[in-house]
C-alpha positions in Angstrom: -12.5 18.4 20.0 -10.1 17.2 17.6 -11.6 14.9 14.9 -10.5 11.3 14.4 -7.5 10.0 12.1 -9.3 7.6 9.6 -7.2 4.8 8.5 -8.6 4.1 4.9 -7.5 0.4 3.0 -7.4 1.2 -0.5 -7.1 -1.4 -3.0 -4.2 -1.3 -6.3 -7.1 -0.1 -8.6 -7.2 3.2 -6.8 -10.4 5.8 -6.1 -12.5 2.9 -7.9 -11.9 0.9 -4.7 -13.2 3.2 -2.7 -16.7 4.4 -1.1 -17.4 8.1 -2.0 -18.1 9.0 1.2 -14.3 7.7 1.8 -13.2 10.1 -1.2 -15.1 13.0 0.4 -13.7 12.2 3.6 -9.8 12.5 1.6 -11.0 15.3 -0.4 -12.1 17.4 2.8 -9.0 16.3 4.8 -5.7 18.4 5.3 -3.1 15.9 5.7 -2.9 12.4 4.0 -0.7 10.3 4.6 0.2 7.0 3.1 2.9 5.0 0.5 3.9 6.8 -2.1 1.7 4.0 -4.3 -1.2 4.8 -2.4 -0.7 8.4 -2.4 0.3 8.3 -6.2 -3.9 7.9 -6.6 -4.7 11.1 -5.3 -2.9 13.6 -7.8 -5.0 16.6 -7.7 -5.1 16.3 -3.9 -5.2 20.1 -2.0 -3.9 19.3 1.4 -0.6 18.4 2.7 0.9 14.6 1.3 2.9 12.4 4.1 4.7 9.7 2.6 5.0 6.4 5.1 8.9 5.3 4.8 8.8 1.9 7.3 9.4 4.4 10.7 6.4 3.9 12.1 7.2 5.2 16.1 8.2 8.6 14.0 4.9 8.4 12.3 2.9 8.2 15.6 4.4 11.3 17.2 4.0 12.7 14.3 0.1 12.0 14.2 -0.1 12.5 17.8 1.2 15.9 17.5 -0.9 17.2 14.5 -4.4 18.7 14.9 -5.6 19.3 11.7 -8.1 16.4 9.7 -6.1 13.7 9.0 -6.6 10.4 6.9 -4.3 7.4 6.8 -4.1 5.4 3.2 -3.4 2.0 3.8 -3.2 -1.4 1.3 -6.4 -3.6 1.1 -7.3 -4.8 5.0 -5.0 -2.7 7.2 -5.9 -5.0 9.8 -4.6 -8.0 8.1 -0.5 -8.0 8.4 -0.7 -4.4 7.8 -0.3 -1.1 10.4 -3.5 -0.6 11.5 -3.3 -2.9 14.5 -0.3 -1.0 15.5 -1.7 2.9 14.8 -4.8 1.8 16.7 -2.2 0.6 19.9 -1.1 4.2 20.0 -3.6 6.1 18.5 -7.5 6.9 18.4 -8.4 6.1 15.2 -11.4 4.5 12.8 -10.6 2.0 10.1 -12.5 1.6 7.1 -11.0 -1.7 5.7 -10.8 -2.6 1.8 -10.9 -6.0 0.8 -7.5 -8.3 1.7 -5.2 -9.7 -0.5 -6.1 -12.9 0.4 -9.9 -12.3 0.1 -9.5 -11.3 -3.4 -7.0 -14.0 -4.6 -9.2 -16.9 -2.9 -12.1 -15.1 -4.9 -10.2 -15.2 -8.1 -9.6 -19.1 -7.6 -13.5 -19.6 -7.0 -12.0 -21.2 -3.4 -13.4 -21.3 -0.2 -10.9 -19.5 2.4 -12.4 -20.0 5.9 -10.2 -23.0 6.0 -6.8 -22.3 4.8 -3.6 -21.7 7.0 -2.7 -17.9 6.6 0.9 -17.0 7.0 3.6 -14.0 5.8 7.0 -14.6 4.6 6.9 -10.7 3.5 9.1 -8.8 5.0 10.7 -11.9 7.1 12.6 -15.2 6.9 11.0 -18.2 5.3 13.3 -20.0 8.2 10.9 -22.6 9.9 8.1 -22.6 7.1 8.6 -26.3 6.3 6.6 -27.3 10.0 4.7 -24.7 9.6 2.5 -25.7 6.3 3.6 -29.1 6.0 0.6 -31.6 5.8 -1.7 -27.9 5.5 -4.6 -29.1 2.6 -4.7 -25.2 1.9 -2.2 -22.5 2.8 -2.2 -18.6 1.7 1.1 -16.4 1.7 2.1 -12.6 2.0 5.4 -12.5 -0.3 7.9 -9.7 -1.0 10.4 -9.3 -3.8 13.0 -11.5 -2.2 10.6 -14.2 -0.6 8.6 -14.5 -4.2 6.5 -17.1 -6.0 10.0 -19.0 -7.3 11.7 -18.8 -4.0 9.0 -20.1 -2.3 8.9 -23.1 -4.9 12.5 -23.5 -4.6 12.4 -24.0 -0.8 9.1 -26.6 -0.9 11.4 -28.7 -3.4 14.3 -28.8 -1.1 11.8 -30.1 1.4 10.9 -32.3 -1.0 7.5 -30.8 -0.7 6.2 -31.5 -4.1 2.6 -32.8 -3.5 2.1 -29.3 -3.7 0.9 -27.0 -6.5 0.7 -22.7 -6.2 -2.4 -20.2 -7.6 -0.4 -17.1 -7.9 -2.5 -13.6 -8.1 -0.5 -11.1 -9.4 -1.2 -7.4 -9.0 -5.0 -8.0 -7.4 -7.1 -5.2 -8.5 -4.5 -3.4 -10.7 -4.5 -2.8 -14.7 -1.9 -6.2 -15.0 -3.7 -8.6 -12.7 -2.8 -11.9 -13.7 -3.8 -15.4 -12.3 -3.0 -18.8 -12.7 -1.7 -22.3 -11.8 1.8 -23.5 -11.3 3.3 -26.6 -10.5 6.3 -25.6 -8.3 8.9 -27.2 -10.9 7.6 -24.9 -13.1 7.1 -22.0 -10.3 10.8 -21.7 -9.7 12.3 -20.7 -12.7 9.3 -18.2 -13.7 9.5 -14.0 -12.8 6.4 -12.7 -11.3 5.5 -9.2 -10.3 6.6 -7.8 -6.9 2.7 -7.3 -6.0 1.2 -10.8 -5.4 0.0 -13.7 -3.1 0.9 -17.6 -3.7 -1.9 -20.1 -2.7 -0.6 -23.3 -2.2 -3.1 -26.7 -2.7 -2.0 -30.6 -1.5 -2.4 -32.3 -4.3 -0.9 -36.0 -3.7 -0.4 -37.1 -0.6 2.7 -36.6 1.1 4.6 -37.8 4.1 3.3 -36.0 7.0 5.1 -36.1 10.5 4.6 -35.8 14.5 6.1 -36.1 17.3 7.6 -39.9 18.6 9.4 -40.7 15.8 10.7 -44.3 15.9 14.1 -44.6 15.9 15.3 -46.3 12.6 13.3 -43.7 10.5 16.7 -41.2 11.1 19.6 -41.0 9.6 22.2 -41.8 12.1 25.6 -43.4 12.7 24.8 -47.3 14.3 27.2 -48.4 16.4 25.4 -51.7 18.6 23.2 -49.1 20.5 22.9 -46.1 17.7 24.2 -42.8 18.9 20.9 -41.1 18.9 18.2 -40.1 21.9 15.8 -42.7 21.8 12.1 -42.1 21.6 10.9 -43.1 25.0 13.6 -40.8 26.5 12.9 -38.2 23.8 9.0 -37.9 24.7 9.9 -37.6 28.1 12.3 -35.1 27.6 10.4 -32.7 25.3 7.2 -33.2 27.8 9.5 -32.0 30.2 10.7 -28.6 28.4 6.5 -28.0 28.5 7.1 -26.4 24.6 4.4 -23.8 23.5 3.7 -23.2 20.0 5.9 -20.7 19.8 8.4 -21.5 21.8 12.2 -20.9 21.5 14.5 -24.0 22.0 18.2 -24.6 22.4 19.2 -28.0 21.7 22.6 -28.5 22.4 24.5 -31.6 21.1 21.9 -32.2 18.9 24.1 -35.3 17.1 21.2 -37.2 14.8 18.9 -33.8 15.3 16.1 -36.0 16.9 14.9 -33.8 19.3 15.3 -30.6 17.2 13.3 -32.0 15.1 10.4 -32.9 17.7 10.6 -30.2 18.5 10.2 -28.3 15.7 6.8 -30.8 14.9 5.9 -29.7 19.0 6.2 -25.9 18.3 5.5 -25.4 14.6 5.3 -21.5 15.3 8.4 -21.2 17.1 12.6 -21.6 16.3 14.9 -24.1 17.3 18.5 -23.3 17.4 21.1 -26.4 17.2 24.6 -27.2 18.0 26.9 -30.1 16.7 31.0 -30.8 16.8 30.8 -34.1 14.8 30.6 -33.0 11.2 29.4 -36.5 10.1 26.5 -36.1 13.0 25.2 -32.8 11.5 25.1 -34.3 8.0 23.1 -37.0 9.5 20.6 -33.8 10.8 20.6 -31.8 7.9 19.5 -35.2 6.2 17.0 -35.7 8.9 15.7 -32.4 8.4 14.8 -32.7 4.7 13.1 -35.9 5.7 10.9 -34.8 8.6 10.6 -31.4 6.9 11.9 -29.4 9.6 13.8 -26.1 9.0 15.6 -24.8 11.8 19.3 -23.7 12.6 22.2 -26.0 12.4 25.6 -24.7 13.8 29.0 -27.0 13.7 30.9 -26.0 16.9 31.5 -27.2 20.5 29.4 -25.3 22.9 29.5 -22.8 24.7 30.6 -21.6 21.6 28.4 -20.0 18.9 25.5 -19.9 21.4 26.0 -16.1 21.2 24.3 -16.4 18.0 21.2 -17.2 19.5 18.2 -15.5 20.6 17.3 -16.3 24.2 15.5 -19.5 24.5 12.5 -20.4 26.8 13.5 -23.9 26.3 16.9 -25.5 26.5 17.9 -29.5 25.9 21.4 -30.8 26.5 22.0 -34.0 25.4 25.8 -33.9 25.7 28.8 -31.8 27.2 31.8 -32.7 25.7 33.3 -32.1 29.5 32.6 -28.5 28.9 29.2 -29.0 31.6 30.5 -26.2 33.8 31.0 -23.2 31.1 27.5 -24.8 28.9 25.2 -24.6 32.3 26.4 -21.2 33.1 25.9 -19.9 29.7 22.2 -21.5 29.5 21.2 -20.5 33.1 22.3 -17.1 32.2 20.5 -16.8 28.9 17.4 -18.8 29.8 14.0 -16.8 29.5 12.2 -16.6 33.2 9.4 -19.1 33.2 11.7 -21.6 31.1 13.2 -24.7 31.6 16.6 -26.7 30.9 16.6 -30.6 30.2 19.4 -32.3 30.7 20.2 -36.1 29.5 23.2 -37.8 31.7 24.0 -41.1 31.3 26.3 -41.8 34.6 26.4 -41.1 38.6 29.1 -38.5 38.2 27.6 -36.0 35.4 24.1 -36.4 37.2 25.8 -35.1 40.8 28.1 -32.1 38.3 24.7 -31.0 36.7 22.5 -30.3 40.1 25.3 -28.5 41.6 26.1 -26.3 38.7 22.7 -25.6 38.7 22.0 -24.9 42.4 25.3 -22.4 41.8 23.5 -20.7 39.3 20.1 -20.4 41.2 17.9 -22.8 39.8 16.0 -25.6 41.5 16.2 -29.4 39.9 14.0 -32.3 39.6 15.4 -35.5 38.3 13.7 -39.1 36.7 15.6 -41.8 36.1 14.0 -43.5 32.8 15.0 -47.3 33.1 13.2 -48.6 30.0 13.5 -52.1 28.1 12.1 -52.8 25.0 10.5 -56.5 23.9 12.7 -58.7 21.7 12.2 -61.9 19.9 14.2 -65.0 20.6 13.0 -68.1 18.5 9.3 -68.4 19.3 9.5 -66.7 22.2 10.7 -62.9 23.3 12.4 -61.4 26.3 13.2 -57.4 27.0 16.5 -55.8 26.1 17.3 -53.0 28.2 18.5 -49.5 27.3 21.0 -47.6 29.0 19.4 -45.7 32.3 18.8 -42.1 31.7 18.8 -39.7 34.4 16.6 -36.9 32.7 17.4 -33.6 35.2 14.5 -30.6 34.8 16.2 -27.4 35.9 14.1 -24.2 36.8 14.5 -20.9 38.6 14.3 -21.1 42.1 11.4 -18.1 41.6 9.3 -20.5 39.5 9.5 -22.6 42.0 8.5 -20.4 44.7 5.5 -18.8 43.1 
């Protein structure tokens, strides 16, 4: 019977991180496989060295393959954003974690852990961090050499983000550790070593957002009614694209950004994807986004154009056509995830009757409210309602959602 790969986390100060019955376990192995930093500990090392260069399907049949002993080297917890979760997917393996990152950096700070928000920017886009930590008391991040301690300080300031300050462990374990406070003005214009983790802390308080915005908090062009979704057909709207967390939303005409940016606060683990021709609208949104601290794609441009550039969505709003309904509707039904939905804002008779049969062409089944809302105004000592426009809100899904 062929004996088990071990998967060993090994920490940057080498054997000394180590049990010695992990050592003897290396020391008796013929293969070893690892990055070259974790194989550099291991220079007198008999058997045959693997270095691990990112292809990790190549790896597998590669370790599938081989009979002799093998052990895996691995940074710190290779459970925690690491490949253990993925070898042990394809593989029959035992782990033998070290301690994480994280664990040691909240150690150096004398700080509790079990209560901070853990997320990576290593290795990925810092797009959409703003909803993701904003109003966090305690966050922890995974870096890499481009997403580093002064990018990361530069972003939170263009979020205006600035009740925060950053612990930054440098090189955990190692010969150079270093540790230490950082206010993020000071932060972004300091070099740090490649090998760290930034803790950030809520100092002040700062302005902390959710869903149902009113209306005059956003930046917006005012004509008599304001050219912007209002909030009672906004919340009905977004309940009616039933978001997840991590949900992927279209929003298409976004004008003032409102609903992108509810969006956004609805599924803080997810990516919103928006579409504007007015120039003037989309500074209006990009304004709105610093202020609700929302960071999601913006993209000038009458649709269906451009919406090549996005992933496929499991969520789509329209909120306007620009007379292009036919060509937009045909391009979302296409694109749309199964199990997703399209929400679609028309203000007269005749788009409401274009919209359900361009969706019935394209195989999707439509339910429709008509939100006739009036708000209370004051007159003298007294107050009467002003009505809004009526909004026909129009749900589209595929016919096979409907049938299951």
């Amino acid at each position: 019977m062929t004996e088990k790969i071990k998967l060993i986390g090994i920490g940057d100060d080498g054997k000394q991180s180590i049990l010695p019955i992990y050592e003897k376990w290396i020391n008796e192995s013929d293969v070893l496989v690892g990055g070259e930093r974790q194989l550099a500990f291991f220079p007198e090392y008999k058997g045959e060295k693997v270095v691990i260069k990112g292809e990790l399907p190549k790896l597998v049949t590669y370790l599938s393959q081989e009979t002799r002993r093998i052990v895996v080297l691995a940074s710190g917890d290779p459970l925690f954003y690491g490949i253990g979760s993925y070898l042990s997917k394809k593989l029959d393996i035992e782990i033998y974690p070290y301690l994480s990152s994280i664990q040691l950096a909240f150690a150096r700070m004398n700080e509790r852990w079990q209560d901070a928000y853990i997320t990576s920017v290593h290795g990925r886009s810092m797009k959409g961090l703003a909803q993701r930590i904003n109003g966090r008391e305690k966050i922890a991040l995974l870096t890499d050499a481009e997403n580093n301690p002064s990018a990361i300080a530069r972003y939170l300031r263009s979020f205006e983000m600035n009740e925060y300050r950053a612990f930054v462990a440098e090189n955990l374990g190692g010969e150079n550790e270093r540790t230490g406070f950082y206010e993020l003005e000071e932060m972004a214009n300091k070099e740090f070593s490649p090998l760290n983790v930034v803790i950030l802390q809520k100092g002040s308080e700062g302005k902390t957002w959710s869903p149902n915005i009113d209306d005059e908090e956003f930046h917006q062009r005012k004509p008599e009614k304001g050219l912007i979704t209002k909030k009672e057909i906004r919340t009905l709207s977004i309940a009616q694209l039933n978001l997840r967390k991590d949900s992927t939303i279209w929003d298409i005409g976004t004008c003032t950004g409102s609903v992108a940016i509810e969006a956004c606060l609805t599924a803080t683990e997810g990516q919103v994807f928006a579409i504007e021709k007015n120039e003037h609208d989309l500074e209006n949104c990009r304004l709105n986004m610093v202020k609700f601290r929302t960071d999601f794609t913006t993209v000038q441009g009458k649709a269906p154009e451009h919406l090549d550039q996005f992933p496929d969505p499991n969520a789509i709003f329209i909120g306007g056509t620009a007379g292009s309904m036919e060509d937009i509707l045909e391009v979302c039904c296409t694109r749309l995830e199964k199990g997703g939905r399209i929400v679609l804002n028309a203000v007269t008779i005749e788009n409401l009757v274009q919209a359900v049969d361009e969706f019935k062409k394209n195989g999707f089944d439509t339910t429709i409210t008509l939100a006739q809302i009036s708000r209370s105004k004051p007159i003298l000592n007294l107050t009467r309602f002003d009505a809004l426009n009526p909004i026909y809100i129009i749900t589209a899904k595929h016919k096979e959602e409907e049938e299951a």
